[in-house]
TORPA-265924 format. One line per field, with one value per residue (C-alpha): residue number from 1; y, z, x; chain. Coordinates in steps of 0.5 Angstrom, whole numbers, plus 500, padded with zeros to 3 digits. Example, Ala and Ser with C-alpha at 12.3 -4.5 7.8 and 13.67 -1.06 7.14 Angstrom:
2
num = [1 | 2]
north = [491 | 498]
up = [516 | 514]
east = [525 | 527]
chaine = [A | A]
This chain:
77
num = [1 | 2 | 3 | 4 | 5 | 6 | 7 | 8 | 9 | 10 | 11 | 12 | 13 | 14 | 15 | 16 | 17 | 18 | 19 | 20 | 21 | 22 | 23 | 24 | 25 | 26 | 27 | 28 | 29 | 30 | 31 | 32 | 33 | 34 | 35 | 36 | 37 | 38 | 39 | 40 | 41 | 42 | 43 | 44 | 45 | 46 | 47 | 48 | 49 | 50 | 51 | 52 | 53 | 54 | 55 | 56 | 57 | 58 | 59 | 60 | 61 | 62 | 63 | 64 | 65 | 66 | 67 | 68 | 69 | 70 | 71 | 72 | 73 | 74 | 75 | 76 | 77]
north = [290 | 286 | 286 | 293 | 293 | 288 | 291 | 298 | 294 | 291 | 298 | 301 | 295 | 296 | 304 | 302 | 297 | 302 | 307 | 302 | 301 | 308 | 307 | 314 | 312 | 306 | 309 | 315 | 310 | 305 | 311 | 313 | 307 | 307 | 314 | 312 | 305 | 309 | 314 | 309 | 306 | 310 | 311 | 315 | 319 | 324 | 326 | 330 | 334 | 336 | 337 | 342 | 346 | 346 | 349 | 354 | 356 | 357 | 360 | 364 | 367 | 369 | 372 | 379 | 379 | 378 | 383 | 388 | 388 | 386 | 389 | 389 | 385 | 391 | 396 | 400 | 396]
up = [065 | 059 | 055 | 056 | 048 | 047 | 051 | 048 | 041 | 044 | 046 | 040 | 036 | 041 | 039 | 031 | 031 | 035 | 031 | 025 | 028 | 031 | 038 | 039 | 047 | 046 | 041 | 047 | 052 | 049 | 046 | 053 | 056 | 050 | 052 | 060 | 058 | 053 | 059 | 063 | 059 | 059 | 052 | 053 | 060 | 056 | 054 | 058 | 058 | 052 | 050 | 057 | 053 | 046 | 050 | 053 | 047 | 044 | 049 | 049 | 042 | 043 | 047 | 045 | 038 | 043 | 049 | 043 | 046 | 039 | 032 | 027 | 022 | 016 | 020 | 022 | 017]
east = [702 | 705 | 697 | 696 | 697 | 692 | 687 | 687 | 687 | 680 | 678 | 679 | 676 | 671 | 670 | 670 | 664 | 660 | 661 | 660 | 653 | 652 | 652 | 655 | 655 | 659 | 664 | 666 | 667 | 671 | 675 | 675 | 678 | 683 | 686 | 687 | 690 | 694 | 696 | 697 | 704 | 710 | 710 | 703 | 705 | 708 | 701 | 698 | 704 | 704 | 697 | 698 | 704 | 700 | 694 | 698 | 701 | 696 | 692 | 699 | 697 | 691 | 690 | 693 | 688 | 683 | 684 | 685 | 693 | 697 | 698 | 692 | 696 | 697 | 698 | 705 | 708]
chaine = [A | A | A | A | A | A | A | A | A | A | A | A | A | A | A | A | A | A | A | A | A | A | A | A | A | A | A | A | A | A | A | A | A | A | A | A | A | A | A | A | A | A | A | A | A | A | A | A | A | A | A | A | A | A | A | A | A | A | A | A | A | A | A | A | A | A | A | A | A | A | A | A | A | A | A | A | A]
């Protein structure tokens, strides 16, 4: 586990030099490849966490305005 860094380097070396030569499958690939590498450390385990909790915020916000249960803003104040 000791060359992970390395090898999430190479992919996103990997993913710019596609990108470079507009080879967009590729790029996605080894982009992918870097995100599950990077999960896979301890530093990036927290990740789906809080990308899980960004959502629900957001999701948490909008959904009031979008069911028409919050207060137009403007009005009543």
């Amino acid at each position: 586990m000791s060359a992970v860094g390395v090898l999430i380097f190479m992919s996103v070396l990997g993913a710019f030099i596609c990108a470079k030569v507009r080879a967009a499958g590729g790029a996605i690939v080894f982009s992918l490849v870097a995100l599950v590498l990077f999960i896979a450390t301890p530093v990036g385990q927290g990740l789906p966490d809080a990308i899980g909790s960004f959502l629900t915020a957001v999701d948490n916000a909008s959904t009031p305005a979008l069911n028409g249960g919050g207060q137009e803003a403007g009005v009543g104040q």
